[in-house]
N, CA and C of each residue as an Amber inpcrd file, in Angstrom:
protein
   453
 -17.8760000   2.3610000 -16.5000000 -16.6020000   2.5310000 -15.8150000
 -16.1710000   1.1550000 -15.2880000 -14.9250000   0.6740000 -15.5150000
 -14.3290000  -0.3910000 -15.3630000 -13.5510000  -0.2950000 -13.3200000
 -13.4920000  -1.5080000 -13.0850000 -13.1000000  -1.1370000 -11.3100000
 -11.0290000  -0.6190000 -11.5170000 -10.7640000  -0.6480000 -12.3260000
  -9.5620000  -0.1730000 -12.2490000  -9.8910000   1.1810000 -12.3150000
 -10.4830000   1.6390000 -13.6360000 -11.2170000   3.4300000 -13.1200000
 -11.7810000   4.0930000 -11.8810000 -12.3400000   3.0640000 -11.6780000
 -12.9430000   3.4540000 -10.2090000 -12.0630000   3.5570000  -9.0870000
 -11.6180000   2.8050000  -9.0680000 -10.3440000   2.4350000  -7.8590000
  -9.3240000   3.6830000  -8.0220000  -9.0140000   4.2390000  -8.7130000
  -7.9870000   5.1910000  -9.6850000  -9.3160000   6.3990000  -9.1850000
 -10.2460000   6.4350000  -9.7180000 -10.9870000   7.8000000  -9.3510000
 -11.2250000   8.1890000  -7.9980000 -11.8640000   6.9050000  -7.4560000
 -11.5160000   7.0050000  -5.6710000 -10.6340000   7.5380000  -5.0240000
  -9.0920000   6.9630000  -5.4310000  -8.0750000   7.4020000  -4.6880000
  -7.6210000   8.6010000  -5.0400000  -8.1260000   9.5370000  -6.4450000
  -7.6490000  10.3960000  -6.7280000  -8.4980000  11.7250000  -5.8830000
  -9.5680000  10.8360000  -4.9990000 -10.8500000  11.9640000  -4.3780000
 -10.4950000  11.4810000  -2.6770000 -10.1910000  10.8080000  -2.0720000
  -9.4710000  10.2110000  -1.1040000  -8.1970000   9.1820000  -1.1880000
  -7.1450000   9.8480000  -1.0950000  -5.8840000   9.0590000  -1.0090000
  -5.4960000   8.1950000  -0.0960000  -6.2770000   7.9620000   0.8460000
  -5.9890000   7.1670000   1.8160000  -7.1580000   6.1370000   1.9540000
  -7.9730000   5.4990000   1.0970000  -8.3330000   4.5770000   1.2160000
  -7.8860000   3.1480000   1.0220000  -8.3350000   1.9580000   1.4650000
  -7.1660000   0.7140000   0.9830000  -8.7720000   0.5150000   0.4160000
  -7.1120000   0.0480000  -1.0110000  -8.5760000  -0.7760000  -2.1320000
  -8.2700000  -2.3380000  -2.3050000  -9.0030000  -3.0990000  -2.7070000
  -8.8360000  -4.2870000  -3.3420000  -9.6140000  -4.8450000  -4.6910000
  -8.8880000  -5.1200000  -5.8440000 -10.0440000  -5.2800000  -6.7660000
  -9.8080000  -6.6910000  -7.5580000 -11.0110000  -6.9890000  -7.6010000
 -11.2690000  -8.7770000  -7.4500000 -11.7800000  -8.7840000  -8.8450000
 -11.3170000  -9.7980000  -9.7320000 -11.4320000  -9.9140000 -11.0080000
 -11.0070000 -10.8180000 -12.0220000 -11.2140000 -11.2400000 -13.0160000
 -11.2580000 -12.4400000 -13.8070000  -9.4230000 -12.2050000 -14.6000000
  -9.3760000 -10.8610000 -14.5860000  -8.4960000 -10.1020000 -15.0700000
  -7.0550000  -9.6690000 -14.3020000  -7.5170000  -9.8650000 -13.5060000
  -6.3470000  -9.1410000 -12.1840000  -4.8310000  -9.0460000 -12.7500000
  -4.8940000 -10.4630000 -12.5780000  -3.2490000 -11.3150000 -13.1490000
  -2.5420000 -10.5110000 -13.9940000  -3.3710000  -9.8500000 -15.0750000
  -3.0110000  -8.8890000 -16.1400000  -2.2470000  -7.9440000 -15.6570000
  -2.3010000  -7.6590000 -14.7490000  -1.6890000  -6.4130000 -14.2220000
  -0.2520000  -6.3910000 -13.4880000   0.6920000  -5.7610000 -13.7480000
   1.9560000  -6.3300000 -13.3010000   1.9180000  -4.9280000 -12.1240000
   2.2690000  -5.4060000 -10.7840000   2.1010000  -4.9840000  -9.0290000
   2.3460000  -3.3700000  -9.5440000   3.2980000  -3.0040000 -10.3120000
   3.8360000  -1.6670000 -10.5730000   2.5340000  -0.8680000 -11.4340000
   1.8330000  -1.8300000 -12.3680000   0.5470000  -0.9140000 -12.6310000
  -0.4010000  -0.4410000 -12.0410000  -0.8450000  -1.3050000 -11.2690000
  -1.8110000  -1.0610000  -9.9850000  -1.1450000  -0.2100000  -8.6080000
   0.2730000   0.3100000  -8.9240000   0.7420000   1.5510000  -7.7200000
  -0.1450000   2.4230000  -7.6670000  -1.1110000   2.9780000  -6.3600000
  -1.4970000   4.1590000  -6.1680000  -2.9290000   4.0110000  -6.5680000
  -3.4590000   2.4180000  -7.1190000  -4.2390000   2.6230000  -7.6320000
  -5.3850000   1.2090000  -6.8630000  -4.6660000   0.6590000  -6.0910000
  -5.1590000  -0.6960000  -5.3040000  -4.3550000  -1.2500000  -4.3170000
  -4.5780000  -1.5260000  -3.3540000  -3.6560000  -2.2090000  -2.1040000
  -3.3590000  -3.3330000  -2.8110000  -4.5530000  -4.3610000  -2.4830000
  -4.7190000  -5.6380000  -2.9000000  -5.6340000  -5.9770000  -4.3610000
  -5.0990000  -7.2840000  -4.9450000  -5.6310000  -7.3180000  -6.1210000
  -5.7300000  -9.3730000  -5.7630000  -7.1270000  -9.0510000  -6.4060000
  -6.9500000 -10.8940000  -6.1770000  -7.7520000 -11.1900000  -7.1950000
  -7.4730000 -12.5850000  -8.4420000  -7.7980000 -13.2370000  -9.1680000
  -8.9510000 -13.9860000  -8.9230000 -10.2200000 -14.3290000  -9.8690000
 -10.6100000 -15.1270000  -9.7090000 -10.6350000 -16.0280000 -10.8720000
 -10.8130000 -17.5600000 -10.1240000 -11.4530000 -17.8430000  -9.4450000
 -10.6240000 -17.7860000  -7.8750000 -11.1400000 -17.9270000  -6.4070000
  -9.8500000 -17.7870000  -6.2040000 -10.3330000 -18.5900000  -4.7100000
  -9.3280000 -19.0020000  -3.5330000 -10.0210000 -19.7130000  -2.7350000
 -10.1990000 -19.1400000  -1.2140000 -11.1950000 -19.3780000  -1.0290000
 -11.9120000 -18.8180000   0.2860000 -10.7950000 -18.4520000   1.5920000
  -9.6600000 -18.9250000   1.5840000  -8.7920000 -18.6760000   2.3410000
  -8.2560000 -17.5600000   2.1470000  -7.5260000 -17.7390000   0.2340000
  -6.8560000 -16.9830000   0.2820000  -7.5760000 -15.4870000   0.2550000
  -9.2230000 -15.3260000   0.2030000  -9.9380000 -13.8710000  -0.1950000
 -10.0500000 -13.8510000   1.6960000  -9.9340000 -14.6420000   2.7670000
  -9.4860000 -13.8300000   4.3380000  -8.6560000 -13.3700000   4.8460000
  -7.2760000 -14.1060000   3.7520000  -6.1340000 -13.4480000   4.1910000
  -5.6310000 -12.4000000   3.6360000  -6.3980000 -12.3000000   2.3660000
  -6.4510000 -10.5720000   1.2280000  -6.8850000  -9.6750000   2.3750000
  -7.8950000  -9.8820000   2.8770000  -8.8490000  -9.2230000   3.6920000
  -8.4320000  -8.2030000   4.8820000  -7.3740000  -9.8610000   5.3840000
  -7.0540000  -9.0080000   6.6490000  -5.9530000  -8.4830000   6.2180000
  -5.3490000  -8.9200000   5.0990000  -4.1990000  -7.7050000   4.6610000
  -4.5820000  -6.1820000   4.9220000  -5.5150000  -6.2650000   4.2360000
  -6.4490000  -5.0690000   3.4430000  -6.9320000  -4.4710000   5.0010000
  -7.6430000  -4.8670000   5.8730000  -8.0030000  -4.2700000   6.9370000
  -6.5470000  -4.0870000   7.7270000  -5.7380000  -4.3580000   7.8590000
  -4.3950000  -3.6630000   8.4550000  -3.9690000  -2.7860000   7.9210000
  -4.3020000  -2.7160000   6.4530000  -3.5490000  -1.2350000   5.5540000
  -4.9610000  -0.2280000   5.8790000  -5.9030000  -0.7240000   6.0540000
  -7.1770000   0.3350000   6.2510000  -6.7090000   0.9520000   8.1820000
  -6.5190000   0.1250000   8.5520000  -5.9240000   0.7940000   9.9540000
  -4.9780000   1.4340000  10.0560000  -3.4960000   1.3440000   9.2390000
  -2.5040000   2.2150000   9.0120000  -3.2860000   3.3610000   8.8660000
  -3.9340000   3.3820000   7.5510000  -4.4520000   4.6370000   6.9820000
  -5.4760000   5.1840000   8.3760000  -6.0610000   4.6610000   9.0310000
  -7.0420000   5.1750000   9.9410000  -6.2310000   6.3490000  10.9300000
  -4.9290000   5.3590000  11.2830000  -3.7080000   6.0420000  11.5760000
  -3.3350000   7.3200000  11.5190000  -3.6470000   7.6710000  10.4730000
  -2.7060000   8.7130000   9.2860000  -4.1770000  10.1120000   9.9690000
  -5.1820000   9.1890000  10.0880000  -6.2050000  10.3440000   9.8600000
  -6.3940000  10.8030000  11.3700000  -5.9640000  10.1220000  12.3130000
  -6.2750000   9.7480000  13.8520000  -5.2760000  11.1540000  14.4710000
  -4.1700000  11.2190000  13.6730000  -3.1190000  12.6130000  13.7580000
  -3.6340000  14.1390000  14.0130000  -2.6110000  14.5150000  14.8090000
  -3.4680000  15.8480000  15.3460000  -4.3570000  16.8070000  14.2040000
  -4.5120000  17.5200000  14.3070000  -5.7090000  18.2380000  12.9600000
  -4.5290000  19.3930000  12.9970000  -4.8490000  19.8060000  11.8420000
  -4.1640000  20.8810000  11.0990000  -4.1610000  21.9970000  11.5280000
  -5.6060000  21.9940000  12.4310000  -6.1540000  23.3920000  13.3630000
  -5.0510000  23.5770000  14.1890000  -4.1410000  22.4410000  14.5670000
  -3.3520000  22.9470000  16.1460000  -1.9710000  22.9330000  15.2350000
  -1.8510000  23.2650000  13.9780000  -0.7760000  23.2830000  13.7650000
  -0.7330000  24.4490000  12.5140000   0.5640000  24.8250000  12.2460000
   0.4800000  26.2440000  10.9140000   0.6940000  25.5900000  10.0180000
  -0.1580000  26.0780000   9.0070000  -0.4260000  25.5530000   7.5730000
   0.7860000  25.0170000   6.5810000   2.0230000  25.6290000   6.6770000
   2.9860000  24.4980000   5.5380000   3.4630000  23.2660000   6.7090000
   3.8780000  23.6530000   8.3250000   4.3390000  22.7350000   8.9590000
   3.1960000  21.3870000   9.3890000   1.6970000  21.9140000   9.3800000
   1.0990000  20.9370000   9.0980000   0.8430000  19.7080000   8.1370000
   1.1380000  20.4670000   7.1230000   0.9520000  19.8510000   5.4830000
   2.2770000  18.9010000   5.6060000   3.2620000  19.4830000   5.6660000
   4.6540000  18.5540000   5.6270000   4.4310000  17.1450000   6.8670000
   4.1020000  17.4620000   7.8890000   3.9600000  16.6320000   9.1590000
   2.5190000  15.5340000   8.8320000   1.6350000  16.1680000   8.1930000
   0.4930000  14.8660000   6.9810000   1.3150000  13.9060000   6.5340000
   2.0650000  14.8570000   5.3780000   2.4750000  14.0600000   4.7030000
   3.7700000  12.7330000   4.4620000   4.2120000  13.4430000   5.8650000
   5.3770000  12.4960000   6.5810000   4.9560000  11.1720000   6.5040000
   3.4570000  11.1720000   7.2670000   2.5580000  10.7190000   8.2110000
   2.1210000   9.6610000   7.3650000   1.5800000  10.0910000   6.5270000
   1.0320000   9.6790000   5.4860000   1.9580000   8.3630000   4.4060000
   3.4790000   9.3430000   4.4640000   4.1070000   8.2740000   3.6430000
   4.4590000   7.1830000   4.4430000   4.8980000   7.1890000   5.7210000
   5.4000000   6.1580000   7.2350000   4.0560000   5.5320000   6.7000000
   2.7860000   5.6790000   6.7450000   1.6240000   4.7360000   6.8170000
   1.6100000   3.6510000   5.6220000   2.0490000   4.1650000   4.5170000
   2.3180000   3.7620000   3.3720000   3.1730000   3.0860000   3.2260000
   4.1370000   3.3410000   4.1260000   5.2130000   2.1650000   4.2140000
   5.0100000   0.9010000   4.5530000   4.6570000   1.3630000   5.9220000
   4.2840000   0.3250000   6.9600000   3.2220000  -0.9640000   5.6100000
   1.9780000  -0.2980000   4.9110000   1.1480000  -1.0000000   3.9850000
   1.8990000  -1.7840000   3.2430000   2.6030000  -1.3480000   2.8180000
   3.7820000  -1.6740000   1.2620000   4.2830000  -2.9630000   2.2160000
   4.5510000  -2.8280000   3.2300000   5.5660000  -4.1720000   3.8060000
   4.8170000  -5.0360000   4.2540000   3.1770000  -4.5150000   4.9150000
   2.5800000  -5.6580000   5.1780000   2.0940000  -6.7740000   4.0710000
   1.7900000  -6.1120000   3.1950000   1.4950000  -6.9550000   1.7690000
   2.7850000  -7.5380000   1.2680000   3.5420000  -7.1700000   1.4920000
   4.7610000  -8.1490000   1.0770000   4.8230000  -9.2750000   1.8040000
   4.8190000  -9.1530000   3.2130000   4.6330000 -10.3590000   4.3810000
   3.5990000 -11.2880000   4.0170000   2.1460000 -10.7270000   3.1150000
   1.0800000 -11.5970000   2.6480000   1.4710000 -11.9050000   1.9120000
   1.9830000 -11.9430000   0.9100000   2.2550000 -12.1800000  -0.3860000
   3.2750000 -13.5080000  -0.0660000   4.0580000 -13.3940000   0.6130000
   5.2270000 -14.4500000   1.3680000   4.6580000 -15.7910000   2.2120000
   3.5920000 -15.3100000   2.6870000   2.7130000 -15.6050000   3.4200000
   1.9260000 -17.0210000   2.8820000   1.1850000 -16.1290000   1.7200000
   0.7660000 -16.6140000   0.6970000   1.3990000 -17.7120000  -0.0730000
   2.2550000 -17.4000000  -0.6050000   3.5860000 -18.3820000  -1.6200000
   4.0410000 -19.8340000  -0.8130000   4.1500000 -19.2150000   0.5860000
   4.4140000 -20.2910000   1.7480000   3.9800000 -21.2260000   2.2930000
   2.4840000 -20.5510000   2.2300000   1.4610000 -22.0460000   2.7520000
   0.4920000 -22.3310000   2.2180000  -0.1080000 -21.7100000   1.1770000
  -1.8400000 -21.3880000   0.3540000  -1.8570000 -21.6170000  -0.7890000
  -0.2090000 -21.6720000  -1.6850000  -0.2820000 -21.9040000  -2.8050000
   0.5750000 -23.1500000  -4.0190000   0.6080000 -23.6990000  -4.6230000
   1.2680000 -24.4960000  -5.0670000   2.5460000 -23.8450000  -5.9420000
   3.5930000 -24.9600000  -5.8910000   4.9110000 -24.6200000  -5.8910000
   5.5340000 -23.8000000  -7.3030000   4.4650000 -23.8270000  -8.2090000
   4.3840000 -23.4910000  -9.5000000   4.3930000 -21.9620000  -9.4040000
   3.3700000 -21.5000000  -8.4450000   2.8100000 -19.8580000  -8.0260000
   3.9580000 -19.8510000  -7.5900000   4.7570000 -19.8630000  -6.5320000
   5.2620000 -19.1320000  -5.4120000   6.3740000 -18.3040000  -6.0440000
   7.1770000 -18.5500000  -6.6080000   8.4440000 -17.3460000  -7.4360000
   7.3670000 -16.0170000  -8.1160000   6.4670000 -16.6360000  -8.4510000
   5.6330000 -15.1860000  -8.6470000   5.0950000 -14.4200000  -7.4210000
   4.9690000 -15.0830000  -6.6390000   4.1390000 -14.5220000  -5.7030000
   5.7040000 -13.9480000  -4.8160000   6.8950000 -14.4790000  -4.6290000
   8.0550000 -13.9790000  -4.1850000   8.5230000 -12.5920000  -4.6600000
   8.0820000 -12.4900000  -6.0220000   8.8500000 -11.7870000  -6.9740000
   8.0240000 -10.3030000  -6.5470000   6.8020000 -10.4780000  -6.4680000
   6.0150000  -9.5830000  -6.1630000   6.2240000  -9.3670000  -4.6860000
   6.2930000  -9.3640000  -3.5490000   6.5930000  -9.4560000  -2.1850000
   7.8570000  -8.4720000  -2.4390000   8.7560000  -8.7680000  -3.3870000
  10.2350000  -8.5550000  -3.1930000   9.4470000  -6.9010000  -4.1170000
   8.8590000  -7.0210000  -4.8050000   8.2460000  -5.7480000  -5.5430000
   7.6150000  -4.5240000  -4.8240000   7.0130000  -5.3280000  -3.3430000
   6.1120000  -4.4770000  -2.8020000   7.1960000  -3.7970000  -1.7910000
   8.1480000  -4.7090000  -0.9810000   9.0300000  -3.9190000  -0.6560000
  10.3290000  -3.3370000  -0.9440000  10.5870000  -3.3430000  -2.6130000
  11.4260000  -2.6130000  -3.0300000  10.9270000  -1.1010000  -3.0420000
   9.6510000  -0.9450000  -3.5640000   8.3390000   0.4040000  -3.2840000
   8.6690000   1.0090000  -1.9120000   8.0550000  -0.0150000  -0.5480000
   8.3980000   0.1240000   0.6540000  10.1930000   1.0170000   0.8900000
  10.9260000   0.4100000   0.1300000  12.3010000   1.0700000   0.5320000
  12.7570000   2.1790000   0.1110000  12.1970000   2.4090000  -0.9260000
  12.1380000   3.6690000  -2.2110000  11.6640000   4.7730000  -1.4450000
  10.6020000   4.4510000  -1.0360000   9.9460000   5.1830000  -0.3790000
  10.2130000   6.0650000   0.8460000  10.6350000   5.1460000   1.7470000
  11.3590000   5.1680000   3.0010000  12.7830000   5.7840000   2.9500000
  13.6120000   5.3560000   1.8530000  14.7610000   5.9030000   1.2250000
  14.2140000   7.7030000   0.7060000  13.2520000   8.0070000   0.3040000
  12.9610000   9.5860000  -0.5860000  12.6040000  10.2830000   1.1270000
  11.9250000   9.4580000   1.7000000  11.6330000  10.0250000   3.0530000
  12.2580000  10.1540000   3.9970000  13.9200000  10.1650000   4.2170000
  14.8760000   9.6710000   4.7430000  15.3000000  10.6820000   4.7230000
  15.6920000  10.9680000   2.8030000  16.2680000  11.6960000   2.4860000
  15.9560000  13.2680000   2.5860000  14.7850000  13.0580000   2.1170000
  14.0080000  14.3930000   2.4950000  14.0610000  15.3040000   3.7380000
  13.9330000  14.1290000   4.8720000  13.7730000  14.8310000   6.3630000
  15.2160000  15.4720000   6.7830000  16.0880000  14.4050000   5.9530000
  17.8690000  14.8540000   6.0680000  17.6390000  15.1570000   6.0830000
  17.6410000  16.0800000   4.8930000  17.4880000  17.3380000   3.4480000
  17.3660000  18.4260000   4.7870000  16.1340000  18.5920000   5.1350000
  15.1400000  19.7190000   5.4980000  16.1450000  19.9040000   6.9620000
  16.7070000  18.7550000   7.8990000  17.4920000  19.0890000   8.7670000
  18.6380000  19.7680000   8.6790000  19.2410000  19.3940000   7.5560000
  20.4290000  19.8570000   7.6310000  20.1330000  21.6920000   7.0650000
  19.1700000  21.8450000   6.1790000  19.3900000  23.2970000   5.8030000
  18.7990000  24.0570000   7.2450000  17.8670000  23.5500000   8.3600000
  17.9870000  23.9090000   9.3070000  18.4260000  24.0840000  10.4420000
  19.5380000  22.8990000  10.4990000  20.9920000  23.1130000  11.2970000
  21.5430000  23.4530000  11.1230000
């Protein structure tokens, strides 16, 4: 099993883990393949800075998600209004992730990398929070949605 399988099987058995997968290969992967399937992705060879500031990316999206789980339990709530109020929960956390990695990624391009990288590394930032807005935009819409047929 290859770590893109793994990473992909993980999240398909816990959805709320933050992944990162480190590899000779990474680059290969354009930000939209790795949706749903890795937070962070970092190349090697690669430099000691930039695998602390992956890191603490990665541990801020692991705290969002800690977030998500920290939420009242399902016990004090009825079963579809719980599930919907997860999953609210869940996507806000996801957001919040999606934008912090864009800020790294910017981050990144800005001070860690040479001038050659950085439109890639922009392009992707601008990738992670177009996701971020999409997102936020379906979740927007949705909560309308659900208000208005209940007003």
């Amino acid at each position: 099993m290859d770590g893109v399988t793994l990473a992909r099987t993980a999240r398909q058995r816990q959805c709320d883990l933050a992944v990162m997968l480190i590899g000779a290969d990474v680059d290969d992967f354009a930000p939209q393949d790795l949706e749903g399937i890795a937070d962070e992705a970092l190349s090697k060879p690669f430099r000691p800075r930039e695998f602390e500031q992956r890191m603490a990316t990665l541990a801020r999206i692991a705290e969002a998600l800690a977030e998500v789980r920290r939420t009242p339990s399902d016990a004090l709530h009825a079963g579809a209004i719980a599930a919907k109020k997860r999953a609210i929960s869940d996507k806000r956390a996801r957001i919040r992730a999606l934008h912090m990695r864009a800020e790294e990624l910017r981050a990144t391009a800005d001070q860690f990398v040479d001038s050659s990288a950085q439109e890639p590394l922009r392009r992707a930032a601008s990738n992670y929070d177009h996701r971020a807005n999409r997102l936020e935009a379906m979740l927007e819409g949705r909560h309308s949605a659900s208000g208005e047929k209940a007003g």
